[in-house]
C-alpha positions as CSV (number, residue, x, y, z in Angstrom):
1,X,-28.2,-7.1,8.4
2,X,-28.8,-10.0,6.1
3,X,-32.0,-10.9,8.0
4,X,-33.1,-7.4,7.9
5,X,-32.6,-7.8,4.4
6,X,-34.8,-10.6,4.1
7,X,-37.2,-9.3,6.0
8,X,-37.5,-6.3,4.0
9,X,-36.6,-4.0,7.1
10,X,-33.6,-2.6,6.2
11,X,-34.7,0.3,4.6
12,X,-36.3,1.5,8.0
13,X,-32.8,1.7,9.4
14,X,-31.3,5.0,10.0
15,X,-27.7,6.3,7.9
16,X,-25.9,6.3,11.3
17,X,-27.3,2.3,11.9
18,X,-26.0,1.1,8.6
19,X,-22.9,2.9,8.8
20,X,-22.1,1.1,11.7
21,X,-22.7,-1.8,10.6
22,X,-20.6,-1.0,7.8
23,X,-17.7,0.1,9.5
24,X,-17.9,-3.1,11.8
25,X,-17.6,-5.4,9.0
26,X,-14.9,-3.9,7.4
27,X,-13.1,-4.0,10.2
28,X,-13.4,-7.9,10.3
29,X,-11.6,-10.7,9.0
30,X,-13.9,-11.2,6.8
31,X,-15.3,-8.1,5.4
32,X,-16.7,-9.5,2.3
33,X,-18.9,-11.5,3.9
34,X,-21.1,-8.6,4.5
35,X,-21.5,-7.4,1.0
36,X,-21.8,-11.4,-0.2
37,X,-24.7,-11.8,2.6
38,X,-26.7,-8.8,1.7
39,X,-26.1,-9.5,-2.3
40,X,-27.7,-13.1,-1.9
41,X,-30.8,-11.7,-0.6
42,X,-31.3,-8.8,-2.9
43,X,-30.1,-6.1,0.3
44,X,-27.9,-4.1,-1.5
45,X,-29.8,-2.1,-3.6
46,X,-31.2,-0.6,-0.6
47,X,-28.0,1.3,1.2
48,X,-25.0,-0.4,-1.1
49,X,-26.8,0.1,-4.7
50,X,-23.3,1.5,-6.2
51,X,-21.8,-1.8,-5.3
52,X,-24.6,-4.1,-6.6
53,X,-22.8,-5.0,-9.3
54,X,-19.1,-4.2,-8.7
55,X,-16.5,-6.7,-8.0
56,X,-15.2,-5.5,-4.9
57,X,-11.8,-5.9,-3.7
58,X,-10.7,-6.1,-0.2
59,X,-6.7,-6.7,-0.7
60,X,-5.2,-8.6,2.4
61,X,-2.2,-5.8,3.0
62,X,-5.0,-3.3,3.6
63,X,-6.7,-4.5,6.8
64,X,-8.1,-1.4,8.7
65,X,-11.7,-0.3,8.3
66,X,-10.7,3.0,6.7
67,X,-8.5,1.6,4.2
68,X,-10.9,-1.0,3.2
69,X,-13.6,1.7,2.7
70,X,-11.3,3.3,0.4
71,X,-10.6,0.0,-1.3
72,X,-14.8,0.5,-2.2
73,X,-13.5,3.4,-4.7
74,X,-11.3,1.2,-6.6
75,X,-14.1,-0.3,-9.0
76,X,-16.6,3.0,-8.7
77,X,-16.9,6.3,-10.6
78,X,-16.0,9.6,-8.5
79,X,-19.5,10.6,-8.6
80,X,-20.6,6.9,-7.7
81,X,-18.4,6.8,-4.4
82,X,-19.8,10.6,-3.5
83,X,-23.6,9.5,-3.9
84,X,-22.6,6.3,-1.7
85,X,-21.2,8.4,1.0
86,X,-23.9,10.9,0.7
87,X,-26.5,8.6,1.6
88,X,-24.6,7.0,4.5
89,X,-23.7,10.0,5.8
90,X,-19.8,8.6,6.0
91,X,-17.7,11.3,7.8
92,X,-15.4,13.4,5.9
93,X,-12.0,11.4,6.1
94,X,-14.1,8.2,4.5
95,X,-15.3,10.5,2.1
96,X,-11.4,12.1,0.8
97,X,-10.4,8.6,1.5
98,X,-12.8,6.9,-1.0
99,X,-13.1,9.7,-3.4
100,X,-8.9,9.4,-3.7
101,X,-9.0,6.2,-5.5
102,X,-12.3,6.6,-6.8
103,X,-10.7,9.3,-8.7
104,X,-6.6,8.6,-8.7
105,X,-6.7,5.0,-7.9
106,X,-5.9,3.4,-11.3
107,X,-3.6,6.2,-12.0
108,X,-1.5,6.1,-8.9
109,X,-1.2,2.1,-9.6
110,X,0.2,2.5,-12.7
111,X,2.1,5.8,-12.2
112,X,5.1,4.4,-14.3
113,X,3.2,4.5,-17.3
114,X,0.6,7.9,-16.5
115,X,0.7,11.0,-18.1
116,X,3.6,13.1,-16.4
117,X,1.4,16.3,-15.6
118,X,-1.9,14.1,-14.3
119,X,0.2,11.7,-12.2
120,X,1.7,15.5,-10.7
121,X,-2.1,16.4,-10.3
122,X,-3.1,13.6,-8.9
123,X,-0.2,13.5,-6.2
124,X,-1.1,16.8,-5.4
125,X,-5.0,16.0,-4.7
126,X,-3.9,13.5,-2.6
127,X,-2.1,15.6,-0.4
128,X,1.1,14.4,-1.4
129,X,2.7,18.4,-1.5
130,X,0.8,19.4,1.4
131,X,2.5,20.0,4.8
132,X,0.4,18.3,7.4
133,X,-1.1,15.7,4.8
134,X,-0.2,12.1,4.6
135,X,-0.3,10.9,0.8
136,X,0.2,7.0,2.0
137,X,-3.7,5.8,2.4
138,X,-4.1,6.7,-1.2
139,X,-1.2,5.1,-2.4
140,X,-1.1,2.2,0.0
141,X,-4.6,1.0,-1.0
142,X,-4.3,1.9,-5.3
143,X,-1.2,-0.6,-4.9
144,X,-2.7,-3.1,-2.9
145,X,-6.3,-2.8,-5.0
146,X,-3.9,-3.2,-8.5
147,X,-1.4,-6.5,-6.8
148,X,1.8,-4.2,-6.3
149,X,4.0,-2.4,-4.1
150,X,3.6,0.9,-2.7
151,X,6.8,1.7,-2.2
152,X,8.1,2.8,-5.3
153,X,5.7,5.8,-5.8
154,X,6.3,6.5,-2.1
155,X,9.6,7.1,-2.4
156,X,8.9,9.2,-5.9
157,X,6.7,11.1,-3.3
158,X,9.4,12.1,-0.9
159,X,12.2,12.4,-3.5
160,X,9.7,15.3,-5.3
161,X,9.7,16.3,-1.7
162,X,13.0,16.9,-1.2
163,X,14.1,18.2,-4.3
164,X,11.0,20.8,-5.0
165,X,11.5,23.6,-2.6
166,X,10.0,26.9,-2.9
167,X,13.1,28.4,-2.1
168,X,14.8,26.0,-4.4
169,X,12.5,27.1,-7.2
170,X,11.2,30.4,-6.7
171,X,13.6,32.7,-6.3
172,X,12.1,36.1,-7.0
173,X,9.0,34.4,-8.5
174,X,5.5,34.9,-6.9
175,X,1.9,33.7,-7.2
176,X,1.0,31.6,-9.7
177,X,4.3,32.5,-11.2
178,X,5.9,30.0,-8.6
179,X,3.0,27.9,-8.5
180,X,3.5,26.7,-12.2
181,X,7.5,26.9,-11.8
182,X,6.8,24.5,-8.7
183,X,4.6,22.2,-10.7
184,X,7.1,22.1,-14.0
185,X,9.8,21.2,-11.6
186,X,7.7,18.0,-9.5
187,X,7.0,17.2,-13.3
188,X,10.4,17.1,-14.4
189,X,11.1,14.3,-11.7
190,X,7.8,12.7,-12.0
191,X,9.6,12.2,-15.6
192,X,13.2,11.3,-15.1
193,X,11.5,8.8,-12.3
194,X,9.9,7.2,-14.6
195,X,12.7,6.9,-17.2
196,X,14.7,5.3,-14.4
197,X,11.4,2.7,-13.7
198,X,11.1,1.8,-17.1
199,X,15.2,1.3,-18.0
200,X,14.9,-0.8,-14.3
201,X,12.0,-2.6,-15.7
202,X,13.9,-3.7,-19.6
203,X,16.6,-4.6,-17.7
204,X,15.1,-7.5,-15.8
């Protein structure tokens, strides 16, 4: 890629060529190196131009090719990480994967300290309510990207879970009747959670 660069080629290379490319590097040991090569001869205003001038961040507990292309989102604007997979044509679970941290990234990091209601809508985008969806990418990677843990928002995640049943919270409530009675009641542990983080946090 860095020779095509050079060579001033690159930009004759099909979506599908460059995202393979892509997807090969991140899935090495040194995925940087790919983005560092292309940045030293001017290549990556031609496929990459989000990135051009964004520190990226390839956090050693993320080392799968998906997770890493997620790890992209962490320094770029939702719409930034949408035009970037538009023009590489990346498949739909690159897209949510990116656009999750593009959009909830710094949020879900710091979820101690967000807004109660936004961290709740931001869970929820991420799939984190949904049966069948797996919240973890999303939360894995924001921790990693920020230099913390994961598993204290993980565990938030499954205690909301648990504790916010439809049944448990519904009772003869319908439509979006239950639907804001649901979301009051993931907000009112989203809360006490974080009452119980920050008392664990003074007292260290």
């Amino acid at each position: 890629m860095g020779e095509l660069a050079a060579s001033g080629a690159l930009g004759e290379l099909s979506a599908e060529r460059v995202w393979q490319e892509l997807v090969k590097a991140l899935g090495s040991k040194a995925p940087l190196r790919f983005f560092t090569v292309l940045h030293s001869v001017g290549g990556l205003s031609t496929w990459f131009s989000e990135l051009a001038d964004v520190e990226l961040i390839f956090p050693e507990a993320i080392d799968d090719a998906l997770g890493r292309f997620a790890a992209l989102g962490w320094r770029l604007a939702p719409e930034a990480a949408a035009s970037f997979c538009e023009r590489l044509r990346a498949p739909r679970r690159h897209r949510r994967a990116i656009g999750h941290i593009a959009s909830h990234g710094a949020l879900l990091a710091g979820w101690e300290d967000a807004q109660p209601s936004a961290l709740c809508a931001a869970l929820k985008s991420v799939g984190a309510f949904k049966a069948g969806d797996d919240p973890e990418m999303a939360v894995r990677v924001s921790a990693a990207c920020a230099g913390r843990g994961a598993r204290s928002l993980l565990e938030l995640v499954e205690r909301i879970r648990r504790e916010v049943t439809t049944a448990g919270v519904g009772g003869s409530l319908t439509g979006a009747a239950l639907g804001k009675a649901i979301e009051q009641a993931r907000t009112r542990v989203i809360v006490d959670a974080q009452r119980q983080a920050q008392r664990s946090s003074v007292g260290r």
